[in-house]
N, C-alpha and C positions, 0 to 999 in steps of 0.2 A: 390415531396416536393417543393413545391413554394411558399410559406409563410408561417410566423411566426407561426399560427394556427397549421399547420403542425408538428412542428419541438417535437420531443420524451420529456415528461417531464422526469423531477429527477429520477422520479419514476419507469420508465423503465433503470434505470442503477442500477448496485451494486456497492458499496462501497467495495471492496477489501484492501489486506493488505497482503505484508510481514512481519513480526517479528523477530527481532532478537537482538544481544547484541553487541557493540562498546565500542571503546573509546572515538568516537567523532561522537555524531548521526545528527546533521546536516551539511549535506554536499550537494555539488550539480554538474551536468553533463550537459556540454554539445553534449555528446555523442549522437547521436538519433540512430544509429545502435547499440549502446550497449544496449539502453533501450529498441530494436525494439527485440535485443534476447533476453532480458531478458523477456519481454513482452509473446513472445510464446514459452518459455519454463516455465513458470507458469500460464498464462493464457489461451492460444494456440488462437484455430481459432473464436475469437469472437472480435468485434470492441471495440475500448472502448481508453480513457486515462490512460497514465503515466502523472505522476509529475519528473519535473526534480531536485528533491532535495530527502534527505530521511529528516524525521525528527524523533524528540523526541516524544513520545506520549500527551507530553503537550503542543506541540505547533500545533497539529490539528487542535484544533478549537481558534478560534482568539476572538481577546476581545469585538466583537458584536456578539459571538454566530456562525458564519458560520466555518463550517467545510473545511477541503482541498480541498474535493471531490466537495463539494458542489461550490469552488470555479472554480475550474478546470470546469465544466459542464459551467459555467457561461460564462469564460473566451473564451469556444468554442459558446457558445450562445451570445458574441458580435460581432463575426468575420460576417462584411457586407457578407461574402458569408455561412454564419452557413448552408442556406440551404441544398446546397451543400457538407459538411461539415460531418452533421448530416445523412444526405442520405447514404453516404459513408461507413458509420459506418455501416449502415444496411445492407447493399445492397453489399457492397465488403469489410465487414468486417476490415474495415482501419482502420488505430493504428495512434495513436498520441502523440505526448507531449506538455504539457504546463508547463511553469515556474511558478512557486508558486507567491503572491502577498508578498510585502515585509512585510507586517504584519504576516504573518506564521514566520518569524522569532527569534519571542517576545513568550517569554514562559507565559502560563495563567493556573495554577494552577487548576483543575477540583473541585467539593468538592471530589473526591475520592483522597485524598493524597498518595495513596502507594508508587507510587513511588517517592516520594520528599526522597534524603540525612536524612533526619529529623525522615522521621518513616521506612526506610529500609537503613540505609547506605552500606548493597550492590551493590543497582544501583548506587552509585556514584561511582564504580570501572566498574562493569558492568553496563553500560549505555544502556537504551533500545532502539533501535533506529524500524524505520516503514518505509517501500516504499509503497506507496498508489496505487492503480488503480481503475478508475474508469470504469466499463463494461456494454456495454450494453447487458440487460438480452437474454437469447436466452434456447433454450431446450438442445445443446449441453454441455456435463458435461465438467467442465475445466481442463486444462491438470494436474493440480497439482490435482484434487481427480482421474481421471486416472491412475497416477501413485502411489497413498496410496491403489486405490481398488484392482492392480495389484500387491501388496508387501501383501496383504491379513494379514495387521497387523503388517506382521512381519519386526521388527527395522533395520534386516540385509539387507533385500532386499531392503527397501524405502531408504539405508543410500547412496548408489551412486546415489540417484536423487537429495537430500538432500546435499550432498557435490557440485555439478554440478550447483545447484541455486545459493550455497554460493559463489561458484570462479565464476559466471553470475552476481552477485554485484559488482566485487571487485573495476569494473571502479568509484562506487560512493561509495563504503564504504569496504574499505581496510585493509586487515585484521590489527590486530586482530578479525574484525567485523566475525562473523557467524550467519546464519541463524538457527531460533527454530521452524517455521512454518507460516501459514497461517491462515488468518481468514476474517471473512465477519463484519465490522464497520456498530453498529444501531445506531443511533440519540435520541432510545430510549432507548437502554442499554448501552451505553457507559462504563458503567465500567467492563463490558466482554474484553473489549480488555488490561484492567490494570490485569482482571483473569489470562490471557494468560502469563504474568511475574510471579505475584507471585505463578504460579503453579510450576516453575522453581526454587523459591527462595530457598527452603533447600536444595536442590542440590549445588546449587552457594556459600555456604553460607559454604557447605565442601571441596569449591574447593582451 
């Protein structure tokens, strides 16, 4: 890998995500051994970014339209030594972190409102919060569908890996925060990932 030519587009990485519920869903770490276990106990042996913040689901994508993930890849695609960088990711499967831009900050509204106070006032008790990752693709399945194909369905077996992610947060989102799952962030569905809450919501709504 020796020039820009070279270096993996967008397109060769996935947009990951944890999921879960707080009191207070941005927050940020400068931990990089906590992000580095958290990292391969949900994602395991594939290279890829952490963000070092969680956020809200509405403050992913920022007010010209770029997503976290999208920015994070960017962020490691201005580093004078990307080549290098990016190689690593491939080649010795390296993990990284990058700090969010201060514009992820700034909540921007989707047109899919569910989770605004406004038309669910659940989520303004339970708050939804999201730890992003970005990975580059590869044919080895990820640690977190390993361990759901290994619980073969069933709630009791997957629930010690499921507790084990949660207390693997807690450096950046302190309980009351608990984790709901995981999922894969498209630019063309975006509102699958607001599914992922309100699938939750009558549950929450008797708690």
């Amino acid at each position: 890998m020796s020039d820009s030519t070279a270096l993996p587009p967008l397109t060769e990485f996935a947009s990951f995500y944890l999921y879960g519920l707080t009191d207070n869903p941005y927050r940020q770490s400068t931990d990089l051994a906590k992000f580095s276990e958290l990292y391969n106990l949900v994602i395991g042996d594939h290279g890829g970014l952490s963000l070092s913040s969680s956020f809200h689901p509405y403050q992913l994508v920022n007010s010209t339209g770029v997503t976290a993930w999208y920015a994070a890849y960017a962020q490691l695609y201005a580093q004078p030594n990307r080549a290098e960088l990016f190689g690593a990711l491939a080649d010795e499967r390296a993990r990284f972190v990058v700090a969010p831009p201060a514009s992820f900050s700034e909540f921007h509204v989707w047109p899919d409102e569910r989770l605004t106070s406004a038309e669910n006032p659940v989520f303004s008790h339970y708050i939804p919060f999201i730890l992003p990752f970005l990975v580059r693709k590869g044919p080895a399945a990820l640690r977190w569908d390993t361990e759901f194909a290994a619980a073969q369905g069933d709630p009791e077996r997957v629930q010690p890996y499921l507790e084990a992610v949660t207390e693997a947060i807690r450096f950046v989102q302190p309980a009351p925060a608990f984790v709901l799952g995981f999922g894969e962030f498209s630019d063309q569905q975006p509102n699958c990932l607001i599914d992922e809450f309100m699938s939750c919501r009558e549950l929450l709504l008797t708690r």
